[in-house]
DRENLUMRO-113818 format. One line per 10 residues: number of its first residue (from 0); for each residue x, y, z of C-alpha. Coordinates in Angstrom, 2 decimals, m for minus. Layout:
BEGIN
NUM	X,Y,Z  ...
//
This chain:
BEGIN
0	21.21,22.43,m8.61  22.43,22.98,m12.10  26.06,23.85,m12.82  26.78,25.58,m15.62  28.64,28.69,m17.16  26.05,30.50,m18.55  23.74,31.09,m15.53  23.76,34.47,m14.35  23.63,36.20,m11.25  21.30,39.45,m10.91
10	20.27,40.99,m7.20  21.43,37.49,m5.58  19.70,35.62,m7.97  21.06,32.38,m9.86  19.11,32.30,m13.24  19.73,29.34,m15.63  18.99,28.92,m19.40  15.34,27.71,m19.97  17.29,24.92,m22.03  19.44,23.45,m19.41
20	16.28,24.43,m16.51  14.04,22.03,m19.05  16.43,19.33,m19.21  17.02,19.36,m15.07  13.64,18.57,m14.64  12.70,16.84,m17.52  10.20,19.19,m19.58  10.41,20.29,m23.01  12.43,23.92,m23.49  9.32,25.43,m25.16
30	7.46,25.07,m21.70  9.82,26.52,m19.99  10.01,29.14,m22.40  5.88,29.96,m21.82  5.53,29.84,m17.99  8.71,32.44,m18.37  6.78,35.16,m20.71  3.18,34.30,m18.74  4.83,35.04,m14.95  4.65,31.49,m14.09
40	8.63,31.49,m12.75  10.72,34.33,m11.91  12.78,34.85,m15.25  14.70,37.64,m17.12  14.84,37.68,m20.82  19.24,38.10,m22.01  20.38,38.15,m25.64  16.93,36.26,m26.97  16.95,33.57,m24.15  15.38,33.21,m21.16
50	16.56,32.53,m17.95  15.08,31.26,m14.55  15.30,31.04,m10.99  15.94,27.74,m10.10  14.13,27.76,m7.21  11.05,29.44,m8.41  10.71,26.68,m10.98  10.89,23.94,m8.11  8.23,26.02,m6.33  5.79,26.00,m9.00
60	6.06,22.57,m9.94  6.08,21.47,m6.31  2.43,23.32,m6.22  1.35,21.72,m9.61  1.95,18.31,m8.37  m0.07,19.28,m4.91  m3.04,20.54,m7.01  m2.85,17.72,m9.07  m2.98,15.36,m6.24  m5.98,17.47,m4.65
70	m7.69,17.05,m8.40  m7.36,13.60,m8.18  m9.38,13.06,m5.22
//
């Protein structure tokens, strides 16, 4: 888990900057940024920046790496 003071907290919800989310798990900010406006995560948009649900970001990667194994074969 991230700690940092500008996540914030909505229905229960930790959301993290895209930025600090990116750099967590190693992907560029501008990624991030797109899988947030497409639906990809569970995000809210605050003061021109997006922030995510950690968790839904390590659920969608976890399935990306599973399909990618499965593509492999």
């Amino acid at each position: 888990m991230i700690s940092d003071s500008s996540e914030i907290f909505r229905n229960g919800i930790r959301y993290v900057p895209s930025k600090i989310a990116a750099r967590s798990v190693g992907l560029v900010p501008d990624y991030i940024s797109r899988m947030c406006r497409s639906g990809m995560v569970r995000a809210i948009r605050h003061a021109g920046i997006w922030y995510l649900d950690e968790d839904s970001l390590a659920t969608f990667l976890k399935k990306q790496a599973q399909e990618y194994e499965i593509f492999k074969q």
